[in-house]
C-alpha positions in Angstrom: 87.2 -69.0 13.7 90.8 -68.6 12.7 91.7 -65.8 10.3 92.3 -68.9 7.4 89.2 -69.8 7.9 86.3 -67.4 5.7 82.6 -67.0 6.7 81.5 -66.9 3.0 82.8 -67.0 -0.6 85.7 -64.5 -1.0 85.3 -60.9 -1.9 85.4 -60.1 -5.4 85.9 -57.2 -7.4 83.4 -56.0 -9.8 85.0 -56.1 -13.4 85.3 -53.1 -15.3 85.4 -53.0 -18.9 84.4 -49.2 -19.3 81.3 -50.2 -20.8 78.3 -49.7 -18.5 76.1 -52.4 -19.6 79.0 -54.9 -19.8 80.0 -54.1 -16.6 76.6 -54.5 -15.0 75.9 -57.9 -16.6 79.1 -59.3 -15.5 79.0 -58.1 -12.0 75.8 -59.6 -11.8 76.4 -62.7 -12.7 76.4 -65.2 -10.0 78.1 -68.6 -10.1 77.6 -69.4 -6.7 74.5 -72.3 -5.5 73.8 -75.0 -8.0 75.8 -75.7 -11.2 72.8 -76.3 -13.4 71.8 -73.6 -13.1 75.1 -71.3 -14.1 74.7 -71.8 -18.0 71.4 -70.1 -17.8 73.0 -67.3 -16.3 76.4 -67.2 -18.3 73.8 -67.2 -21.0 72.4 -64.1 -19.9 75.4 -62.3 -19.2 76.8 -63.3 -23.0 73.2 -61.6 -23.9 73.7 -58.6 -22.0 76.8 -58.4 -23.8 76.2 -59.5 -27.1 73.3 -56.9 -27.1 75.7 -54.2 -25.6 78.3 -54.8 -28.3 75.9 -54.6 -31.4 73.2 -52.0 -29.6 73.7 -48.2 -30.5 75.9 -46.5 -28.0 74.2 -44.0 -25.9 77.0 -42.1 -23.6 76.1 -43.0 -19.8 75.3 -39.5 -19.0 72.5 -39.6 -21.1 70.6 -43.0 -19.9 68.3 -42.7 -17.1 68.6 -44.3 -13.8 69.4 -47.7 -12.7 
C-alpha cells in the first residue's frame, strides 16, 4: 500500500465550540455507513444542540462524569 493510498476514512479533528455538550454531540456524530440513516443522526446532534443552547448552563466543573 502506497502512502496515497488510506486504510480507512481520514482522520478528523473533533470540533470545538467551547461548549461541552455541543462539542460532544458533534464529535459523535457519524456520517460514515449508510446514507439513510445520517438524518436520524444529524437529527440527534441538532437535538443535542438545540437542548444545549436553550438548557440552563451548568459550568463543566460542576457536571459529573462522562
Amino acid at each position: 500500500m502506497s502512502d496515497s493510498e488510506d486504510a480507512g476514512p481520514p482522520h478528523r479533528q473533533a470540533p470545538v465550540t467551547g461548549h461541552h455538550d455541543i462539542d460532544r454531540a458533534l464529535a459523535a456524530l457519524d456520517l460514515s455507513g449508510d446514507v439513510a440513516e445520517q438524518p436520524q443522526r444529524i437529527a440527534a446532534a441538532l437535538d443535542a444542540v438545540a437542548r444545549a443552547l436553550t438548557g440552563p448552563a451548568i459550568p463543566q466543573a460542576l457536571r459529573p462524569g462522562p
